[in-house]
N, C-alpha and C positions, 0 to 999 in steps of 0.2 A: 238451477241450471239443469236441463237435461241430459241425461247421457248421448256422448257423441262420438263418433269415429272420426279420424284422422288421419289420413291417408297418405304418408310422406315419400314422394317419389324422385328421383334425380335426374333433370331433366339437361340432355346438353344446352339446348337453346331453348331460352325461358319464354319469351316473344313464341315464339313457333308452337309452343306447348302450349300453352294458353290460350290461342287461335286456335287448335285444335280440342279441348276441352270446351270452348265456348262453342261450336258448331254440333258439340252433341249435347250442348244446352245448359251447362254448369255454368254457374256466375258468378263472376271474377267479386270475392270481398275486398275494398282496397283498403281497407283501418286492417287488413294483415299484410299486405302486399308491396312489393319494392324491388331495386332491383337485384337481388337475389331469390327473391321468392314469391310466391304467386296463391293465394287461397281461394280455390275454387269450386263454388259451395253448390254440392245438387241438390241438397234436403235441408229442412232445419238443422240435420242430426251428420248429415253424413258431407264430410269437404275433404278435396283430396289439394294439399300441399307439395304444391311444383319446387323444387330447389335445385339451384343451379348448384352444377358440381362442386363448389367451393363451400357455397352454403354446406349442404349434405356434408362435408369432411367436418366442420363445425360439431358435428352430435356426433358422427362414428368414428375412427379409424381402419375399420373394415373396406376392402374394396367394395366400387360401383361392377356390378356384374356388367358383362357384354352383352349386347342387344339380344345374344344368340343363346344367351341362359336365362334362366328363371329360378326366384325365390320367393317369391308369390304369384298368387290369381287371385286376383278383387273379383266382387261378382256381385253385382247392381241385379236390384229388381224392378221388375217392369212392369207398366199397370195394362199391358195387352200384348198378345204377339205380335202387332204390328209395329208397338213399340220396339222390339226386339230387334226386330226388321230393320226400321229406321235407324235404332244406334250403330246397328254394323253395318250397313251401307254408307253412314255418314262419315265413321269414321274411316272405311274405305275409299271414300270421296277426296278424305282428308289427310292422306295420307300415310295412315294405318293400314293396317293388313287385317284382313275379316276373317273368318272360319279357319283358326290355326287348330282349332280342336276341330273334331265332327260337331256338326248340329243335333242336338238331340231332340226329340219331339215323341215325349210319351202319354200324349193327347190332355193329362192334366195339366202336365207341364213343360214349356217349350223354351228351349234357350243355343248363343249361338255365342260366339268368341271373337274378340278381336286382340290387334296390338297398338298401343299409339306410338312416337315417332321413336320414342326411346326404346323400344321391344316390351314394354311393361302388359302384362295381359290381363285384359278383360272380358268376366263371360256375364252376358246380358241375358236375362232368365224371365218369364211368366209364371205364376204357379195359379191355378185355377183355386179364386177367390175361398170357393166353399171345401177346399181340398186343406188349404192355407191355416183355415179360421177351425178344422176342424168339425166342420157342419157336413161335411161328406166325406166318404172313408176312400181310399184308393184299393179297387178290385182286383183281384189277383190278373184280369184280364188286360188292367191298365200298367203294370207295374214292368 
């Protein structure tokens, strides 16, 4: 098996998360999903785990933060800045909030932020391929 990421989020409304997740293109695996919980896979490697409130209390005893705090940033890569483009406008389409950070654009690499319905943040990024792979070096002029 490959190494994979898991992304467990607490979501009030499971139905609604999910519709929102599937519109910026993640696909619902149903051999993990129910009604408590939802796995919704972007990459071979990378799925991020929807769980309704009840679920979520199941693994922690810790509180669910309020929409209006944060304890993480996920941050998906993207295979072009139009990509980037697209996930924050969709997700703003969809009921997210877009650009809670600044946009950064430091011409190797470009990226922008959103939140989905639960306040969870996501920053969508580009990294210029030969920057990434190490086949080109970042000039002091770009940095």
């Amino acid at each position: 098996m490959s190494r994979m990421i898991f992304i467990n989020l607490p979501v009030a409304n499971l139905p609604r998360a999910m519709a929102f997740y599937e519109a910026l293109g993640f696909t619902n695996e149903p051999r993990f999903t129910d009604e408590t919980a939802a796995a919704m896979q972007w990459s071979e490697t990378i799925v991020v785990m929807l769980l309704t409130h009840g679920k979520w209390r199941t693994f922690t005893d810790r509180p669910i933060p309020p929409s209006t705090q944060s304890e993480v940033m996920n941050c998906l890569g993207c295979v072009s800045r139009d990509e980037v483009n697209q996930l924050t406008d969709v997700a703003a389409a969809n009921g997210g909030t877009a650009d809670i950070t600044p946009m950064e654009d430091h011409g190797f690499m470009f990226g922008r932020s959103f939140t989905d319905l639960d306040g969870h943040i996501w920053e969508v990024m580009w990294m210029d391929p030969a920057i990434a792979s190490g086949e080109a070096h970042i000039s002091e002029a770009e940095a």
